[in-house]
LONU-327730 format. One record per residue (C-alpha): residue number from 1; residue in one letter; y negated, x negated, z. Coordinates in nm, 3 decimals. Each point is the difference from the previous one (the first is absolute). Example, Ala and Ser with C-alpha at 12.3 -4.5 7.8 and 13.67 -1.06 7.14 Angstrom:
// LONU-327730
{vogu 1,A,{0.450,-1.230,0.780}};
{vogu 2,S,{-0.344,-0.137,-0.066}};
//
This chain:
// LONU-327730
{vogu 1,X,{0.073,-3.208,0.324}};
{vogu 2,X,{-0.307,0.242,-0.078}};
{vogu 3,X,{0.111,0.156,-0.363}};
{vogu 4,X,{-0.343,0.101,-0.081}};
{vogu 5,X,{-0.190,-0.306,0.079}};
{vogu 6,X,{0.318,-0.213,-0.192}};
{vogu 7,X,{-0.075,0.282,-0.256}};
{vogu 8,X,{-0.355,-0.091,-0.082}};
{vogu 9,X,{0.032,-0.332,0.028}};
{vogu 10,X,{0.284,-0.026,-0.234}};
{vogu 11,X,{-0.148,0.257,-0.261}};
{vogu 12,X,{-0.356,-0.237,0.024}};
{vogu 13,X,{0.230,-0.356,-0.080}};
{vogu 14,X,{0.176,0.123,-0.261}};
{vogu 15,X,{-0.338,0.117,-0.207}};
{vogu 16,X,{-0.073,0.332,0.133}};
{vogu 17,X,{0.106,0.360,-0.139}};
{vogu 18,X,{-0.088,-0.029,-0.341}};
{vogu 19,X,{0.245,-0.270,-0.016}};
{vogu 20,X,{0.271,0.190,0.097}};
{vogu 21,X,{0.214,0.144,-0.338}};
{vogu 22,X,{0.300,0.124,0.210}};
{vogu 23,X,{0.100,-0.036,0.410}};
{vogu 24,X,{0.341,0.083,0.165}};
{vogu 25,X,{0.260,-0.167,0.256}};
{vogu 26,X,{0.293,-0.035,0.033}};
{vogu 27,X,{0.212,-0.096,0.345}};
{vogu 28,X,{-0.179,-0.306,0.109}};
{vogu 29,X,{-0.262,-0.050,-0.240}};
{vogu 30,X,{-0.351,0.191,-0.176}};
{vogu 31,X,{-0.023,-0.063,-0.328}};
{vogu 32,X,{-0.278,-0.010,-0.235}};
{vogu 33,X,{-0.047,-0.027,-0.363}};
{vogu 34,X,{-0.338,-0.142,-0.077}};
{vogu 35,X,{-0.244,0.009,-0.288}};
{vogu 36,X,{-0.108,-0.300,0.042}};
{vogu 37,X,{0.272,-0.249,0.188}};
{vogu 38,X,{-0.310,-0.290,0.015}};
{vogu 39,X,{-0.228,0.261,0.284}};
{vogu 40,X,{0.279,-0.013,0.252}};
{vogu 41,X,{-0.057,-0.289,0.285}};
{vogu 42,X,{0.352,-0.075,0.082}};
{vogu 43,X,{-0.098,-0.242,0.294}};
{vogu 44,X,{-0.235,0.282,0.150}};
{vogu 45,X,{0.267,0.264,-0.044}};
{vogu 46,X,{0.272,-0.243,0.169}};
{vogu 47,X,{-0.259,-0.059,0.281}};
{vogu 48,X,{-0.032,0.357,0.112}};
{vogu 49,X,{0.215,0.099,0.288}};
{vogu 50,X,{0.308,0.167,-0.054}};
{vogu 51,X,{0.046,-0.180,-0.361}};
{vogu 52,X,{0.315,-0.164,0.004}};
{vogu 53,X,{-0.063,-0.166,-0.410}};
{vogu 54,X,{-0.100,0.093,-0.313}};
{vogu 55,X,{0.204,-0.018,-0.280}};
{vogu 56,X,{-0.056,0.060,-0.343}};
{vogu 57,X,{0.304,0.077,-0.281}};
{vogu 58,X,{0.049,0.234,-0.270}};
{vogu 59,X,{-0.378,0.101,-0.052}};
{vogu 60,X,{-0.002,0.107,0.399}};
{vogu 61,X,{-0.224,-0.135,0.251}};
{vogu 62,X,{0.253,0.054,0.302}};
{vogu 63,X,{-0.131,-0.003,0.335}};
{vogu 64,X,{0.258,-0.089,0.253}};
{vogu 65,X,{-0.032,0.204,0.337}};
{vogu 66,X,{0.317,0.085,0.148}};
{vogu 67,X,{0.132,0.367,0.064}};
{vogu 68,X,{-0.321,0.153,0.124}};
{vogu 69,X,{-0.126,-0.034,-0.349}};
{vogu 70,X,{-0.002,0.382,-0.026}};
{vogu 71,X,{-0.306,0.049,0.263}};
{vogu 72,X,{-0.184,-0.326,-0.147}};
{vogu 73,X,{0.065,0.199,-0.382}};
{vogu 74,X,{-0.152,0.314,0.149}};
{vogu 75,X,{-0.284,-0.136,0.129}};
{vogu 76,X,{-0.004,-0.231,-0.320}};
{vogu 77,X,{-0.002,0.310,-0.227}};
{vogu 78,X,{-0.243,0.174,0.209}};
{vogu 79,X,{-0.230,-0.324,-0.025}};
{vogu 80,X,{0.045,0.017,-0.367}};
{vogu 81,X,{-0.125,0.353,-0.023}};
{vogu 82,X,{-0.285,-0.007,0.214}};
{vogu 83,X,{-0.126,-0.302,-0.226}};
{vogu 84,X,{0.051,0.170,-0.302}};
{vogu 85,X,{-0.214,0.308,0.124}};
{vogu 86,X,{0.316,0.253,0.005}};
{vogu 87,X,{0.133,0.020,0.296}};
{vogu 88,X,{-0.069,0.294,0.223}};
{vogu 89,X,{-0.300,0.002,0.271}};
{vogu 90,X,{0.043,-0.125,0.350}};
{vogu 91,X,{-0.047,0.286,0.253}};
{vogu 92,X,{-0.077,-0.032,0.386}};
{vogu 93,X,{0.266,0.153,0.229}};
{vogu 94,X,{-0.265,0.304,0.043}};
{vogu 95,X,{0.001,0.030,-0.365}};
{vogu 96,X,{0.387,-0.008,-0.003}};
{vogu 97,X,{0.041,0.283,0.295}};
{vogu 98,X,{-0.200,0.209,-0.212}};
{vogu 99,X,{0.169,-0.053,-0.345}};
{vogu 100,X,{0.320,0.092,0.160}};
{vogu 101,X,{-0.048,0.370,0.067}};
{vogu 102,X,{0.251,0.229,0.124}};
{vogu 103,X,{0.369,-0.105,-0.055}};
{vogu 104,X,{0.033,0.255,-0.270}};
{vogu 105,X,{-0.277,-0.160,-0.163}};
{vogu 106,X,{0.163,-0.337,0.007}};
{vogu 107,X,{0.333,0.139,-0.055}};
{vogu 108,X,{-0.099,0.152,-0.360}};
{vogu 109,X,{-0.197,-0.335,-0.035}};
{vogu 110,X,{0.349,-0.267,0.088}};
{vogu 111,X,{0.250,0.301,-0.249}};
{vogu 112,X,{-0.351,-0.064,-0.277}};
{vogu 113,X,{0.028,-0.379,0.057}};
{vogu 114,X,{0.426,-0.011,-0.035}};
{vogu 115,X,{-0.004,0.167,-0.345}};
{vogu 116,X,{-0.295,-0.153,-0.143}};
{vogu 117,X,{0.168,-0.256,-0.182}};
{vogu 118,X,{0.281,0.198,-0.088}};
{vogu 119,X,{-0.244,0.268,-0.208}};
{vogu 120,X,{0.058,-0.204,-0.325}};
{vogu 121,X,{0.395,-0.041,0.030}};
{vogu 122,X,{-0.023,0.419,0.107}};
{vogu 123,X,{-0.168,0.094,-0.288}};
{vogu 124,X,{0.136,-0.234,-0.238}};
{vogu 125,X,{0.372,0.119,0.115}};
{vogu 126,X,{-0.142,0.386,-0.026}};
{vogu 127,X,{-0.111,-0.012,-0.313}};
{vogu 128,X,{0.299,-0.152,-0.145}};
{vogu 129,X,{0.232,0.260,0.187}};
{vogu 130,X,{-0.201,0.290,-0.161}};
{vogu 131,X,{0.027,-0.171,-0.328}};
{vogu 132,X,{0.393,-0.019,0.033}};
{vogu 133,X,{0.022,0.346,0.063}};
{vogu 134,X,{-0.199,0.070,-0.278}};
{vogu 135,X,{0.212,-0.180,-0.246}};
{vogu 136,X,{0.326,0.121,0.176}};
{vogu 137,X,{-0.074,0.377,-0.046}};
{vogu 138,X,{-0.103,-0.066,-0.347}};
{vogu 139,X,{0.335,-0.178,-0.115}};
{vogu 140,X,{-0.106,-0.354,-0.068}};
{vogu 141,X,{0.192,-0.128,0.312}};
{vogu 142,X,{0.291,0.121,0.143}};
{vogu 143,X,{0.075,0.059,0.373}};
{vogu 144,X,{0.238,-0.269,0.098}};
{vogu 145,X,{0.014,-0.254,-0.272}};
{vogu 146,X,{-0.134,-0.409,0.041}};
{vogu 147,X,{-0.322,0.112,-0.127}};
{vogu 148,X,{-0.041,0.257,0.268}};
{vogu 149,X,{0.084,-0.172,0.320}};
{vogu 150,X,{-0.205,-0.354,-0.096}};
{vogu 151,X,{-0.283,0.265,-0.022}};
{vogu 152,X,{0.096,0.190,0.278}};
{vogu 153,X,{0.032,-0.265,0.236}};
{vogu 154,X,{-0.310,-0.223,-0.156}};
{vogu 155,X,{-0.230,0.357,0.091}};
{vogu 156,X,{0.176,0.095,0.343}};
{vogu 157,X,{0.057,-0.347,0.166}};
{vogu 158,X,{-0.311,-0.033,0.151}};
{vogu 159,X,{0.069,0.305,0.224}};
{vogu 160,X,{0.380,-0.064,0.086}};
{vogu 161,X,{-0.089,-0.331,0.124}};
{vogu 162,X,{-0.401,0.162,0.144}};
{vogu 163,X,{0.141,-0.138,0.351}};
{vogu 164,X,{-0.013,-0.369,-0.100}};
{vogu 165,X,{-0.325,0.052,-0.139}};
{vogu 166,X,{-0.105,0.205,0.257}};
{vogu 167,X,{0.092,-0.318,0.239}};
{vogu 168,X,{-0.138,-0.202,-0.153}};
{vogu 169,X,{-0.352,0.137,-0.041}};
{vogu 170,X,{0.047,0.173,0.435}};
{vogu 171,X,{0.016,-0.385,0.052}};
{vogu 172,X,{-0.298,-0.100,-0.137}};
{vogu 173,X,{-0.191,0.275,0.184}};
{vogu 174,X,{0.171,-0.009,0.313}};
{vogu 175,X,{0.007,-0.403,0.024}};
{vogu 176,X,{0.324,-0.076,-0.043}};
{vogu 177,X,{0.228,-0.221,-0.212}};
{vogu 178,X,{0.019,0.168,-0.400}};
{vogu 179,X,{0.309,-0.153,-0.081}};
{vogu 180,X,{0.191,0.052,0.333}};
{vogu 181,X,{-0.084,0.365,0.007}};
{vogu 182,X,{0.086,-0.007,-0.351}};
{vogu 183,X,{0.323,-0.061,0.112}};
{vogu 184,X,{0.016,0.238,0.236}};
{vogu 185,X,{-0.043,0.278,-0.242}};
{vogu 186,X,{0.267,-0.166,-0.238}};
{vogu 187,X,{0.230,0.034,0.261}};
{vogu 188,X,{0.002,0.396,-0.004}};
{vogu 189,X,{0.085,-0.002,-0.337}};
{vogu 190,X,{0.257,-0.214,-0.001}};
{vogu 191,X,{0.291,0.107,-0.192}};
{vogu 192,X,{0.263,0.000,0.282}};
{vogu 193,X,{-0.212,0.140,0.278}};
{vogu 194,X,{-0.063,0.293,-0.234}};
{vogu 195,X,{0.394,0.033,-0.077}};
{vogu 196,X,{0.042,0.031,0.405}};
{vogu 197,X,{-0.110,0.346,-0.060}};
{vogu 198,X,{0.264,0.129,-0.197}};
{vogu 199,X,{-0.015,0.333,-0.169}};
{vogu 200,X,{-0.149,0.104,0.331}};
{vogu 201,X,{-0.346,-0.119,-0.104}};
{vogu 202,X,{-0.300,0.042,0.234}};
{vogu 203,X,{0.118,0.047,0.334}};
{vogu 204,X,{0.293,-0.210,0.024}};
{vogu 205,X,{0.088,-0.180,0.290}};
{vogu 206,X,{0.131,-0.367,0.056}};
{vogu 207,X,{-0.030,-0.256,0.268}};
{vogu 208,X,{-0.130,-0.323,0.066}};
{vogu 209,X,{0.126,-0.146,0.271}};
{vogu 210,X,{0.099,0.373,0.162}};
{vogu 211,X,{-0.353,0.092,-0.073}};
{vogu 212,X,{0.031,0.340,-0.198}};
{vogu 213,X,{-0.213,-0.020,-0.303}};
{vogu 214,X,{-0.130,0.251,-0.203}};
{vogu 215,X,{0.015,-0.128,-0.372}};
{vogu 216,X,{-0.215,0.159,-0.308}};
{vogu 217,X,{-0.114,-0.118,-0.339}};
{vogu 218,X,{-0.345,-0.159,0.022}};
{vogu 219,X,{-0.056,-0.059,-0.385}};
{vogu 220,X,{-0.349,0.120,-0.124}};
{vogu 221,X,{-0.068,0.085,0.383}};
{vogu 222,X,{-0.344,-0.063,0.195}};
{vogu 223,X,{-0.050,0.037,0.364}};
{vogu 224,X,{0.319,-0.145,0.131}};
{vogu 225,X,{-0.107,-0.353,-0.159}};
{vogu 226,X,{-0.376,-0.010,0.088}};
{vogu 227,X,{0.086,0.087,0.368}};
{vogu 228,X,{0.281,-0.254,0.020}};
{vogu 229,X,{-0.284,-0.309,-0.180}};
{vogu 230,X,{-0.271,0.146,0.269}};
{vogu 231,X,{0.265,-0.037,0.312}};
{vogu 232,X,{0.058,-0.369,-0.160}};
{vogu 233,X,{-0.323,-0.076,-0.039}};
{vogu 234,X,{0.005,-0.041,0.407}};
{vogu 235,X,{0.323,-0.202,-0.041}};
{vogu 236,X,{-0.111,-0.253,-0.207}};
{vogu 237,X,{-0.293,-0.055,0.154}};
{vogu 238,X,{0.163,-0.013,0.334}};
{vogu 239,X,{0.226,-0.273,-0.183}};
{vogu 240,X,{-0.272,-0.167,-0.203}};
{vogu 241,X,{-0.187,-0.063,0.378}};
{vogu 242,X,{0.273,-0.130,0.213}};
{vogu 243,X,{0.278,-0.163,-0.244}};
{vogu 244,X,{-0.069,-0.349,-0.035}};
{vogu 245,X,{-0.097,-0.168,-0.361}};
{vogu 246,X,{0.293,-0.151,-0.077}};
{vogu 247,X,{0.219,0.263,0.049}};
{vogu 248,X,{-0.218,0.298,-0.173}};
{vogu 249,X,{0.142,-0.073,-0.332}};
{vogu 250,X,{0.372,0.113,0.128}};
{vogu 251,X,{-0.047,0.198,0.341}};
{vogu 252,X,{-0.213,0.232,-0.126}};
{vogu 253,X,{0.096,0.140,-0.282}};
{vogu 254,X,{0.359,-0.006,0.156}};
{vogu 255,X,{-0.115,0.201,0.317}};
{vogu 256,X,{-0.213,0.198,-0.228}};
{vogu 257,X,{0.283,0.151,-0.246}};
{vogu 258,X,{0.269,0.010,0.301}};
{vogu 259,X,{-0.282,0.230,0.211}};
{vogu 260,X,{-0.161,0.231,-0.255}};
{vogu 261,X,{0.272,0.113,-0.211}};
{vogu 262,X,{0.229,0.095,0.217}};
{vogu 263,X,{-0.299,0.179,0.230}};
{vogu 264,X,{-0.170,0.135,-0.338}};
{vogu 265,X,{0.402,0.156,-0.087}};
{vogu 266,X,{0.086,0.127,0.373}};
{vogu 267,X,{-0.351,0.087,0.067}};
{vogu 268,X,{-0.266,0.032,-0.202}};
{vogu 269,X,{0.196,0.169,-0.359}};
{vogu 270,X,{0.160,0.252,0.215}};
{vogu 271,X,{-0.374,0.158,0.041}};
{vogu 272,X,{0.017,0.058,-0.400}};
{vogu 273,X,{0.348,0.217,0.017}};
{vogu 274,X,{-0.068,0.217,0.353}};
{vogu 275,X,{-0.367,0.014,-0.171}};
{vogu 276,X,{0.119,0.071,-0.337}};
{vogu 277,X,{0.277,0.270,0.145}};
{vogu 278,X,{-0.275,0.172,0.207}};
{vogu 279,X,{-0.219,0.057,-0.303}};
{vogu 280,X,{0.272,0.112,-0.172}};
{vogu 281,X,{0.108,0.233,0.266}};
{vogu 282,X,{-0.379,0.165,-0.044}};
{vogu 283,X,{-0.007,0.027,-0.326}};
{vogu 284,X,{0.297,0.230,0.007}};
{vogu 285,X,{-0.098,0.223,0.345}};
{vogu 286,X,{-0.360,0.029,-0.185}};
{vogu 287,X,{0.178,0.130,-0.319}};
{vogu 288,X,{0.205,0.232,0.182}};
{vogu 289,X,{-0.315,0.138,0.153}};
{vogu 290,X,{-0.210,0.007,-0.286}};
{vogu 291,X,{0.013,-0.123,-0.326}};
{vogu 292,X,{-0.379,-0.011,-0.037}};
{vogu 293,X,{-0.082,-0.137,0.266}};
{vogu 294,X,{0.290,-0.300,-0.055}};
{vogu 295,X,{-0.139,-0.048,-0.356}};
{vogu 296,X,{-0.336,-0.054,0.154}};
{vogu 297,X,{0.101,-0.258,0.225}};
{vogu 298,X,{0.263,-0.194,-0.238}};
{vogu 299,X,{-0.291,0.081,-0.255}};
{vogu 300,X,{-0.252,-0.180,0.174}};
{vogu 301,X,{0.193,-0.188,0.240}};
{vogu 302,X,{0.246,-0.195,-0.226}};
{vogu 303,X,{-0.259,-0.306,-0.106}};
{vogu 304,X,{-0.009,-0.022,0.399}};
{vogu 305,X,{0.389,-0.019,0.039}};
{vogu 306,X,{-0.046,-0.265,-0.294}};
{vogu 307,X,{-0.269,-0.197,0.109}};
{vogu 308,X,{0.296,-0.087,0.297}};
{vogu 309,X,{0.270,-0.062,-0.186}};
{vogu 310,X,{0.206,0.300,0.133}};
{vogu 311,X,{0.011,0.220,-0.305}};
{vogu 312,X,{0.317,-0.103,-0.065}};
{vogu 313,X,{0.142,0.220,0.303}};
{vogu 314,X,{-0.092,0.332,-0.158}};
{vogu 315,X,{0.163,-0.126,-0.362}};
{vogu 316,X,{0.328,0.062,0.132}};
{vogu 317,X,{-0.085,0.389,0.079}};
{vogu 318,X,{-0.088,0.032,-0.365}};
{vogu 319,X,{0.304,-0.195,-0.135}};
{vogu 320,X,{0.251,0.220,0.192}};
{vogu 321,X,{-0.242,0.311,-0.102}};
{vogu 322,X,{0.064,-0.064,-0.375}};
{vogu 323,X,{0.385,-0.087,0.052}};
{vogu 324,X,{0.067,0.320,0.179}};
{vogu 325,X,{-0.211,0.251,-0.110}};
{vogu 326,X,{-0.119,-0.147,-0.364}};
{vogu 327,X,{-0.376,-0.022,0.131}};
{vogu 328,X,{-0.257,-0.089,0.247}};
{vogu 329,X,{-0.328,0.151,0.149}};
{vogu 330,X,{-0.112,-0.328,0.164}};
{vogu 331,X,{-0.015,-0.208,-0.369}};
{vogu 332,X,{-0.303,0.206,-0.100}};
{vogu 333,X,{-0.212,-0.037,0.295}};
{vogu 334,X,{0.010,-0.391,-0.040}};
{vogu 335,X,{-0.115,0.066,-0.367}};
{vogu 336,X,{-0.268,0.177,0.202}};
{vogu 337,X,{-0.130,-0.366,0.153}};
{vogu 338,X,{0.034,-0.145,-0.296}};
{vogu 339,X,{-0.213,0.173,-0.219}};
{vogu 340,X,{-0.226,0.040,0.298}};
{vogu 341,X,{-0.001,-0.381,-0.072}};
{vogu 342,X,{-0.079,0.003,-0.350}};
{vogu 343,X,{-0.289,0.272,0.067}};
{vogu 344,X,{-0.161,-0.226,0.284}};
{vogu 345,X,{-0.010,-0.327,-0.188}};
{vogu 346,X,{-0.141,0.235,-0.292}};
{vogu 347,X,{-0.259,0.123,0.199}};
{vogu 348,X,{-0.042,-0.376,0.098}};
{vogu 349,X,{-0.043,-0.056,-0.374}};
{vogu 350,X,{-0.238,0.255,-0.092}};
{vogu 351,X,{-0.257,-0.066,0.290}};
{vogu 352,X,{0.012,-0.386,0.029}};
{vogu 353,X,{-0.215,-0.265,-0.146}};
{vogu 354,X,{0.181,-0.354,0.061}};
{vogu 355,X,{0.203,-0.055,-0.274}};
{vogu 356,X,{0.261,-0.153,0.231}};
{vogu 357,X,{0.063,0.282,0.192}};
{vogu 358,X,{0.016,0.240,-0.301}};
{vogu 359,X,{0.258,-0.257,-0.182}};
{vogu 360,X,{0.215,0.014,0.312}};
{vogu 361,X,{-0.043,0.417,0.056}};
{vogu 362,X,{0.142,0.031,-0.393}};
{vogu 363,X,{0.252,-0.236,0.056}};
{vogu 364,X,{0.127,0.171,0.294}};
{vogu 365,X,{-0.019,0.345,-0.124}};
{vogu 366,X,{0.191,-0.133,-0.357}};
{vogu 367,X,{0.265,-0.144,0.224}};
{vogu 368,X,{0.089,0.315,0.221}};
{vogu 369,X,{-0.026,0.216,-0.316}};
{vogu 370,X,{0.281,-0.227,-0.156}};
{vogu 371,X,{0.193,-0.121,0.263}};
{vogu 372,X,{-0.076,0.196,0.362}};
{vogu 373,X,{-0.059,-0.307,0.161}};
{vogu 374,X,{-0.310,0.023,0.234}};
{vogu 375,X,{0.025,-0.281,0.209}};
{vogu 376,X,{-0.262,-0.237,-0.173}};
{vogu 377,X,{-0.249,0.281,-0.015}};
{vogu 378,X,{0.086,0.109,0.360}};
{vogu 379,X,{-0.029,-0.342,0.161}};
{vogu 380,X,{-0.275,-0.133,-0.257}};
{vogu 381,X,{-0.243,0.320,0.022}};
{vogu 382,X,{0.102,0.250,0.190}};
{vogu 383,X,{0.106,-0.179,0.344}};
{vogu 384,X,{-0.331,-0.205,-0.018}};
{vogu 385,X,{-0.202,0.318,-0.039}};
{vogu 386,X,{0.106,0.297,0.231}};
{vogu 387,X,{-0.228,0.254,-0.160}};
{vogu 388,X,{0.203,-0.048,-0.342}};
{vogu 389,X,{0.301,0.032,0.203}};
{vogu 390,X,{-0.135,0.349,0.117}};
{vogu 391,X,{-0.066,0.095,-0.328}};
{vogu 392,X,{0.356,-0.104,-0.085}};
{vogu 393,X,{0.142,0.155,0.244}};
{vogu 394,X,{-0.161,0.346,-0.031}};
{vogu 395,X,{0.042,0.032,-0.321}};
{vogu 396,X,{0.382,-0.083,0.013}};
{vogu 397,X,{0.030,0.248,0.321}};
{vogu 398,X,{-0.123,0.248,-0.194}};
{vogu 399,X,{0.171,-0.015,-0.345}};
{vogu 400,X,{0.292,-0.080,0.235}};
{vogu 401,X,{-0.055,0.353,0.148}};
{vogu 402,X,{-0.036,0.184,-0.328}};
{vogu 403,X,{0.365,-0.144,-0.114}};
{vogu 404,X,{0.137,0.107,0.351}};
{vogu 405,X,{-0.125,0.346,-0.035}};
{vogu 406,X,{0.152,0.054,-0.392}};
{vogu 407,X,{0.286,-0.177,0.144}};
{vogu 408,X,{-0.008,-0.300,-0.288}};
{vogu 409,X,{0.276,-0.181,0.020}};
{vogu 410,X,{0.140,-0.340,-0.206}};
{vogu 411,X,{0.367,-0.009,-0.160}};
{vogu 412,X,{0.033,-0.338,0.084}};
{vogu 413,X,{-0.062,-0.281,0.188}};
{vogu 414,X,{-0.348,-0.161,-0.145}};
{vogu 415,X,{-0.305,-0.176,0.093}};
{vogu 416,X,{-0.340,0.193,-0.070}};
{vogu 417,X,{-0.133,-0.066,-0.335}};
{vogu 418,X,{-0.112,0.138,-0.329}};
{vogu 419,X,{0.334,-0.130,-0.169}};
{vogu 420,X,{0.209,0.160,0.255}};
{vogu 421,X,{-0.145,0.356,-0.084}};
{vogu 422,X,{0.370,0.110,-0.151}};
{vogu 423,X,{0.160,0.018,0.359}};
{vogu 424,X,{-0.208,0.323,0.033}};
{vogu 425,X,{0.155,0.189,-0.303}};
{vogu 426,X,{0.225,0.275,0.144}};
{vogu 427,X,{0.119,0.329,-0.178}};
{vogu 428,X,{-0.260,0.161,0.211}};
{vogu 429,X,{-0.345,-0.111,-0.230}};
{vogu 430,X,{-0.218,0.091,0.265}};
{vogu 431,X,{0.134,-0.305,0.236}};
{vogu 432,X,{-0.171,-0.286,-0.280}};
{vogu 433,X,{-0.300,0.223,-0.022}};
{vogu 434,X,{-0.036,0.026,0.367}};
{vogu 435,X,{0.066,-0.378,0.021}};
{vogu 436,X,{-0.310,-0.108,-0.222}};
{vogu 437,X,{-0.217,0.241,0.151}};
{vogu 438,X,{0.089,-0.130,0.350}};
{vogu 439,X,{-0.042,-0.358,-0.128}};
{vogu 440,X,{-0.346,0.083,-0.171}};
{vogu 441,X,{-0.120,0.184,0.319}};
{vogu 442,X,{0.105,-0.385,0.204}};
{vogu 443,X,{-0.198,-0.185,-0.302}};
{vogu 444,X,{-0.310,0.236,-0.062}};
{vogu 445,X,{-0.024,-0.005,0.374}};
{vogu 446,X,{0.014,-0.379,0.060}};
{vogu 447,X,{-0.195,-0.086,-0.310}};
{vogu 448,X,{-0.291,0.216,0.125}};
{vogu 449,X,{-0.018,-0.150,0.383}};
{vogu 450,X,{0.044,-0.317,-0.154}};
{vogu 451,X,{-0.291,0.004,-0.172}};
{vogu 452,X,{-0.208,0.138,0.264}};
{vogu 453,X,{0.147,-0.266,0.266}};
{vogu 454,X,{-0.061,-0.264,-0.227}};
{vogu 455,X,{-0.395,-0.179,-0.016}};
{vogu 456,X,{-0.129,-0.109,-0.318}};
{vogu 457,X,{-0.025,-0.346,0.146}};
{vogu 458,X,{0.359,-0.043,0.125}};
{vogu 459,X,{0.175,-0.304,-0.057}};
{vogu 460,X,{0.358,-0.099,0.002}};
{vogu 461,X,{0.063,-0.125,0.388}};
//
């Protein structure tokens, strides 16, 4: 069957694009609702190859194809869009050699294309955490009551469960199926593989079928998922090319999950903990060597170490910090990033004209201020735009440095934000001066190379 001619064909019998009010499929068949039902040719639809029958109920035009009606829907879609005057321009195979670039390029460009739609549901969920700080350190919601945890989890869900939506966006750039990949990341956070780890946490070891397996907890992680939907990408499309039709809707989403999560488990996730152990294992020989010069690195490294998902390894040094010794020098250098955040997207702000960019740069910056979380602004602005990310990053190495040299340090556990200022009041007065002077030095610092890396005439990528 040739999907694109079928396609056209089909989109021209059943009126054309501006006929179509709604398209999707479902296992065997596309289905259309129509603006006008009397423009669609049911005979000349039923005629062109591939058509099986046409069937109309409940207000949908339903085109019966079989189980390849995925490729006929993309090319469908892709018909649909073209017509309309929206879809994107055809390039030649020089064209698309060029565009490509070097794999760095096109590495920031796939990360830039996975979070994209996930910028709302980031900054929505930010915003809402800040705000439930807020109203927790003020007294009008107590830690631990109803109130608390339908808030709590309504604002942090989005990033426990950021490997399912990580899969499912990795599929649609990679090629692969959304909802099996979906899957896939539901499995590694499934409530009884995560009990196989015990009280032993990351690191633990089970087997599967005498295989030893390293287990850890992938909640609100990055890289393990979008590596394991990348390596399936070449699965399914090894499966979607030699499994025949009829037995697609079964075989391969059945080889699919019994391939991928037990290689993404024994394989792949084990590249987060050995990864997320050796950064860890840095951190602390750079501290030991010099506290400046690990302050400028956690400073103005940390939105790196986020922007992979394998932050998490270093929170553990700070936890046990705090629980020994009542504080932490590592805390304050992440407060270094983030207000190296807030000072970029200001910058951003100050210097830009488009008013969408500007409404996203004082979203961003509100949302670190309140609640530390970075990721929408990191993957939204900063990945898509490497010079920002300098700026970011220089002024967070070097506020980070300041706070290393007057040995700041946090008395607990917290994520960088203006409402978490109190975890720098010691006896000693000089540590919360120290703190916003180092945290002013990361903002002045980024605010100023943001504005001078950002053109009048940029526009939100």
């Amino acid at each position: 069957m040739d999907f694109k001619q079928a396609a056209q064909d089909i989109l021209k019998a059943v009126g054309g694009a501006q006929n179509i009010g709604n398209m999707t499929h479902c296992a065997t068949r596309l289905r259309l609702n129509l603006v006008d039902r009397s423009l669609a040719d049911d005979k000349a639809v039923e005629a062109i190859p591939g058509v099986l029958n046409v069937v109309y109920q409940a207000g949908q035009y339903q085109i019966l194809i079989g189980t390849e009606v995925p490729k006929l829907y993309a090319e469908f879609e892709k018909a649909v869009k073209i017509e309309r005057g929206d879809a994107p321009v055809e390039l030649t195979d020089e064209q698309k050699n060029a565009a490509k670039g070097s794999i760095i390029s096109r590495m920031f460009s796939a990360i830039s294309a996975i979070f994209a739609p996930l910028l709302p549901a980031l900054a929505g969920s930010g915003i809402l955490r800040g705000l439930l700080i807020l109203v927790t350190q003020v007294g009008w919601v107590k830690t631990g009551s109803g109130t608390y945890v339908i808030l709590y989890a309504t604002s942090m869900s989005v990033f426990y469960f950021l490997p399912v939506l990580l899969a499912f966006t990795s599929a649609k750039r990679f090629g692969a199926s959304p909802y099996i990949s979906a899957l896939i990341g539901s499995a590694l956070l499934y409530p009884d593989f995560i009990a196989l780890m015990g009280k032993a946490g990351n690191g633990a070891v089970t087997h599967f079928f005498g295989v030893p397996t390293v287990l850890m907890n992938y909640n609100s992680t990055v890289v393990p998922i979008i590596l394991a939907i990348w390596a399936y990408s070449y699965l399914y499309k090894w499966l979607d090319k030699h499994v025949m039709e009829n037995l697609k809707l079964v075989v391969l989403p059945a080889v699919s999950l019994l391939v991928m999560v037990p290689l993404t488990i024994i394989v792949i996730g084990p590249l987060g903990v050995y990864g997320g152990e050796a950064i860890a294992a840095f951190v602390n020989w750079l501290i030991g060597r010099s506290s400046i010069l690990a302050g400028a690195v956690v400073g103005g490294g940390w939105s790196i170490l986020v922007s992979m998902g394998i932050h998490w390894a270093v929170n553990p040094i700070m936890i046990n910090n705090v629980a020994n010794s009542g504080f932490d020098y590592i805390c304050p250098w992440t407060f270094a990033c983030n207000f190296a955040v807030i000072g970029t997207t200001l910058g951003v702000w100050l210097k830009a004209r488009d008013s969408k960019l500007r409404g996203f740069a004082l979203t961003g910056a509100i949302t670190v201020a309140l609640s530390a979380i970075i990721e929408p602004t990191l993957f939204g602005l900063l990945v898509k735009n490497r010079k920002l990310w300098l700026a970011q990053i220089i002024g967070g190495a070097i506020g980070g440095a300041y706070l290393g040299l007057t040995k700041v340090v946090t008395n607990a556990f917290v994520f960088g934000s203006v409402t978490t200022f109190p975890a720098f009041i010691e006896k000693n007065g000089s540590n919360f001066i120290n703190a916003i002077i180092g945290l002013a030095i990361a903002f002045v610092v980024s605010t100023v190379l943001g504005y001078l890396f950002t053109k009048r005439e940029e526009k939100l990528v």
